[in-house]
C-alpha positions as CSV (number, residue, x, y, z in Angstrom):
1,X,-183.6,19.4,119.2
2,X,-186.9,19.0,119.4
3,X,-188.6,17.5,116.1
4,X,-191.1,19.0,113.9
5,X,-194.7,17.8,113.1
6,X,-196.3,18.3,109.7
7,X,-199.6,18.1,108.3
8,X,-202.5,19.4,106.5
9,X,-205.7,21.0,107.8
10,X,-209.3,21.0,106.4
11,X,-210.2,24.9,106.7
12,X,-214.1,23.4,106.8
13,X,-214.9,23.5,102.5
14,X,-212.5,21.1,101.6
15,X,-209.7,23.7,101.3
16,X,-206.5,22.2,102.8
17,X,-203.7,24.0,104.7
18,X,-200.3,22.8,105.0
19,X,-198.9,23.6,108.6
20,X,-195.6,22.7,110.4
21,X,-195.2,22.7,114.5
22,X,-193.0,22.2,117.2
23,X,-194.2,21.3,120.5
24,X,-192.9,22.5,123.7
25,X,-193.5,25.7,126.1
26,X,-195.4,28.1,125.6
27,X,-196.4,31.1,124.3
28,X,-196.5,29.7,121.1
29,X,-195.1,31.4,118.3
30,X,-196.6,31.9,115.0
31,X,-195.2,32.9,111.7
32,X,-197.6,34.7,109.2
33,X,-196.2,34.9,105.7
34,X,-196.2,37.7,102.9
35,X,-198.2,37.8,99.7
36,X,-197.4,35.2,97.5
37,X,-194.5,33.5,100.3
38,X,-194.8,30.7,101.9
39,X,-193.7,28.7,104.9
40,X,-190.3,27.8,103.6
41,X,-188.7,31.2,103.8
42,X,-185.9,32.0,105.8
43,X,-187.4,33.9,108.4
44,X,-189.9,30.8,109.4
45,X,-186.9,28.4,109.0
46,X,-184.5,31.0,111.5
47,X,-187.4,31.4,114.0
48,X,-188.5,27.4,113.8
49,X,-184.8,26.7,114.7
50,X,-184.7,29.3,117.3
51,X,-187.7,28.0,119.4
52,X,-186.6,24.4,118.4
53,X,-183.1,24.9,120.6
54,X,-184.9,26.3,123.5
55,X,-187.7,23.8,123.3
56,X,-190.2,26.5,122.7
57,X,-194.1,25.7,120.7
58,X,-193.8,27.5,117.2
59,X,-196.0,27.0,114.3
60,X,-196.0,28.0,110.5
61,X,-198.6,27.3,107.4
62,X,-199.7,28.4,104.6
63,X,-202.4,30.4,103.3
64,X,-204.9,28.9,100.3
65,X,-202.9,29.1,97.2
66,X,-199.7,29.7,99.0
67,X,-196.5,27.3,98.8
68,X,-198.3,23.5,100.3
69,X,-201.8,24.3,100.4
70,X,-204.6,24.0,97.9
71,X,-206.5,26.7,96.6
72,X,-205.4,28.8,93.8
73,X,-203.5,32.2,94.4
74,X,-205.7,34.6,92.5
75,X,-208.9,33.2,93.9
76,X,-208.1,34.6,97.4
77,X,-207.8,37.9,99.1
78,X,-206.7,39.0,102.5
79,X,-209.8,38.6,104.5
80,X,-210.0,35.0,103.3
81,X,-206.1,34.7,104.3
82,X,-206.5,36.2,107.4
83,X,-209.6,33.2,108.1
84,X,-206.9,30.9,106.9
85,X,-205.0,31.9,109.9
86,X,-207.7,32.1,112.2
87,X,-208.2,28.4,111.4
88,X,-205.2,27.7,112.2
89,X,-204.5,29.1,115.3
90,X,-207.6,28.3,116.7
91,X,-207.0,24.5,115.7
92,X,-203.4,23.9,115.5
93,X,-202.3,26.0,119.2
94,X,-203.3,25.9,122.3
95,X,-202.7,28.7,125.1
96,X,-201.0,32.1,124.1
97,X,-199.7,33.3,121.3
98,X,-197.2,35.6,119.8
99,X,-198.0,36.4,115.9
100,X,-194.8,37.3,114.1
101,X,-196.2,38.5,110.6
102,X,-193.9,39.5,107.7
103,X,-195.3,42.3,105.1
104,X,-198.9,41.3,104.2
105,X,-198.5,38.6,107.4
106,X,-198.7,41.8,109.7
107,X,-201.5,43.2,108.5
108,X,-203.5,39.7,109.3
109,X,-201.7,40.0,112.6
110,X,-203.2,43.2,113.5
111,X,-206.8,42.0,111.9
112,X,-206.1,38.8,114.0
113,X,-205.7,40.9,117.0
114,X,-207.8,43.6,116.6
115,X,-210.7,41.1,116.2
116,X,-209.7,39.1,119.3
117,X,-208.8,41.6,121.3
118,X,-212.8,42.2,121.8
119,X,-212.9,38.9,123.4
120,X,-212.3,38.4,127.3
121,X,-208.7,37.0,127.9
122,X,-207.4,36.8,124.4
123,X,-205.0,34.4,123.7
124,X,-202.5,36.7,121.6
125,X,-199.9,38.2,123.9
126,X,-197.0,40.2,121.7
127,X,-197.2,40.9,118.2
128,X,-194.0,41.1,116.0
129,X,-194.0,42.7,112.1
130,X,-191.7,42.7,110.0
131,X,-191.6,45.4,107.2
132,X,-195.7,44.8,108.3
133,X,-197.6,46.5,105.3
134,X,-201.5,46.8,106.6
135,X,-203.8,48.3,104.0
136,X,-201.1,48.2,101.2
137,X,-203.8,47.0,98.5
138,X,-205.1,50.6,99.0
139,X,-201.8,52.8,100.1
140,X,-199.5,51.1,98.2
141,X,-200.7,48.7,95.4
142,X,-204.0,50.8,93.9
143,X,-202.2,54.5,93.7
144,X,-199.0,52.6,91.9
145,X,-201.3,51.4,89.1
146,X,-201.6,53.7,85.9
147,X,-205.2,54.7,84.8
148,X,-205.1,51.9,82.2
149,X,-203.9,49.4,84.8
150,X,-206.8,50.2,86.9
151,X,-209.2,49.9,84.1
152,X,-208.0,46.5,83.3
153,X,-208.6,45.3,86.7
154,X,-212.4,46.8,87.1
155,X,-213.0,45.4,83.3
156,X,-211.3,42.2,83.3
157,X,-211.1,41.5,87.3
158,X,-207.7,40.7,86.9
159,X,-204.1,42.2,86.2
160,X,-200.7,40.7,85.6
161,X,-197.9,43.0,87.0
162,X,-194.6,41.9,86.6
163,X,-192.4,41.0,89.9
164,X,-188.7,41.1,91.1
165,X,-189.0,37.9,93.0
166,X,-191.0,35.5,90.1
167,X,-193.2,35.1,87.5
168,X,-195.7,38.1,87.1
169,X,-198.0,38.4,90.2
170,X,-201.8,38.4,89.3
171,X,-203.7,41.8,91.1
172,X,-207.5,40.9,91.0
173,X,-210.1,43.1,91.4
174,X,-211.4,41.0,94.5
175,X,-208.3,41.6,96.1
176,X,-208.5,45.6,96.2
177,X,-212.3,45.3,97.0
178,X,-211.7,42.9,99.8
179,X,-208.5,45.1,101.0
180,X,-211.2,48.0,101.4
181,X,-213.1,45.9,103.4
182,X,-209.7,45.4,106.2
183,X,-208.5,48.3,106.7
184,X,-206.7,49.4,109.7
185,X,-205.2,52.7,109.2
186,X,-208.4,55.0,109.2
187,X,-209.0,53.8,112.7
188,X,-207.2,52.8,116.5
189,X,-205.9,49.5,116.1
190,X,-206.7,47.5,119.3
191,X,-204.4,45.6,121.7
192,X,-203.0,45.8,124.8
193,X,-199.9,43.9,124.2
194,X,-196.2,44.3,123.7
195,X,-196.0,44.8,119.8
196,X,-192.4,45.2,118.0
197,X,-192.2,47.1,114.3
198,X,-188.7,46.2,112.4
199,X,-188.6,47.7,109.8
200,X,-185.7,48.0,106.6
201,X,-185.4,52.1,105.5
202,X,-184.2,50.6,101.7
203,X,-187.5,48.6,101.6
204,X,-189.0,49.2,98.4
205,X,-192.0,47.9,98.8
206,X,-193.1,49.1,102.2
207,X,-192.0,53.1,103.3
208,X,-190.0,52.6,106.6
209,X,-192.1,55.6,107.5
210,X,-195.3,52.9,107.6
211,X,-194.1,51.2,111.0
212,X,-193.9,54.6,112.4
213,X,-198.0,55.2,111.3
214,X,-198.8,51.5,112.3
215,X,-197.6,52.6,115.9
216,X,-199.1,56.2,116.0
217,X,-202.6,53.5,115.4
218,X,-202.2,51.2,118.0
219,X,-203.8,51.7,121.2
220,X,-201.1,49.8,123.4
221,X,-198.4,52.1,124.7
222,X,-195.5,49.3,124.3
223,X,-194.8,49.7,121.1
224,X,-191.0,50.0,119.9
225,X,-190.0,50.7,115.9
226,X,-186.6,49.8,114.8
227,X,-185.5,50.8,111.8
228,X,-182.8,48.7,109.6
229,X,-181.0,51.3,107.6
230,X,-179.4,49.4,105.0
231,X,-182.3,46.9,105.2
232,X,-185.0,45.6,102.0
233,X,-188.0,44.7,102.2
234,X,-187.1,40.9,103.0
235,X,-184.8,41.8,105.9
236,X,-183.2,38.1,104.9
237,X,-179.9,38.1,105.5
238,X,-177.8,36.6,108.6
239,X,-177.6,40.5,110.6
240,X,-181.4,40.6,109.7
241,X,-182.4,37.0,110.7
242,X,-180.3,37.1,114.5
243,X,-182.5,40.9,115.1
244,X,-185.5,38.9,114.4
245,X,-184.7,36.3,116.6
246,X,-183.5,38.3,119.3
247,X,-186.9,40.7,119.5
248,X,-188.6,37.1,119.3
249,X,-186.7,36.4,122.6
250,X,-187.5,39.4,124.2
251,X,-191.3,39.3,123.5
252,X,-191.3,35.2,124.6
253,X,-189.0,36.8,128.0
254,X,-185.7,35.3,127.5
């Protein structure tokens, strides 16, 4: 099996980014975390082993003030993320790419190919999301706030909402201005590619009826939804983990 390298990248301010790759054929998957994950999840480690038996390229990282790499959490947003990742893929791969982006991870994946997909021959070839949640500071986080929650974050710039997976998540105000500033959903979303939506329809963070909107956006006519019935948000365990690895497959062509 083919063995993993590990490091840690200057974004360009001093900002560092821990990242994990293996080499080997091409394209080169990618694993974009969720809000507030990090690399170590189960879905990077399934996919890292997958392409790691078949001698296939696959990286993972972390966003600033995620899991490994420096930076504090509430001092980002999603268009600094989605930068992170730009970063990364533009200094840590070479040739094409598939983007495989979990929850807030797909979002950036759509930004990341929407933005390249203006450029002649982009590099990004297939796009995989799982439970992908573009624009869920606005659709999902802002209208689930009471009127006093929202005051708090415009007065104070930041709020503390308790979490099922940890400690109480901090929502800052430049977070929901800086989700306003990504969206996807009012508009076509670019790309010619292949681009598979799994999706759990017990999620409840993301509606299962987002991955049906994310495709009626895309301007690519290959897009496929599957929907996990008894499947969460995480879509974590061992049934969840080999459908993720087989779509991989399929998008990679075997």
């Amino acid at each position: 099996m083919t063995r993993e390298e590990t490091g840690r990248l200057d974004r360009g301010d001093g900002t560092h980014l821990a990242w994990a790759r293996l080499p080997g054929r091409g394209p080169t998957t990618v694993f974009l975390t969720g809000f507030r994950s990090d690399m170590e999840g189960s879905k990077a480690l399934a996919l890292r082993d997958a392409c790691a038996a078949e001698g296939r390229a696959f990286l993972r990282f972390d966003y600033s003030g995620h899991g490994a790499s420096d930076g504090a959490f509430e001092a980002g947003c999603v268009g600094e993320w989605a930068e992170d990742a730009a970063t990364a893929l533009e200094r840590l791969t070479e040739g094409p790419l598939v983007l495989v982006g979990s929850s807030m991870g797909g979002w950036i994946s759509l930004l990341l190919a929407r933005r390249w997909a203006r450029l002649p021959g982009s590099r990004i070839r297939a796009l995989l999301g799982i439970a992908a949640a573009p624009d869920f500071t606005r659709k999902l986080m802002w209208p689930s706030f009471t009127e006093a929650q929202r005051e708090t974050i415009l007065r104070e710039g930041v709020l503390h909402v308790e979490s099922p997976y940890g400690p109480p998540v901090p929502i800052t105000r430049r977070l929901i201005e800086d989700g306003a500033r990504n969206l996807l959903l009012d508009g076509p979303i670019a790309f010619d590619g292949p681009v598979r939506l799994l999706q759990g329809m017990r999620d409840n963070e993301v509606p299962w009826e987002m991955a049906a909107e994310i495709a009626g956006h895309l301007t690519t006519q290959d897009v496929r939804v599957t929907l996990v019935k008894d499947g969460d948000h995480r879509l974590a365990r061992q049934q969840d983990l080999a459908l993720i690895v087989a779509t991989l497959r399929e998008l990679l062509g075997g």
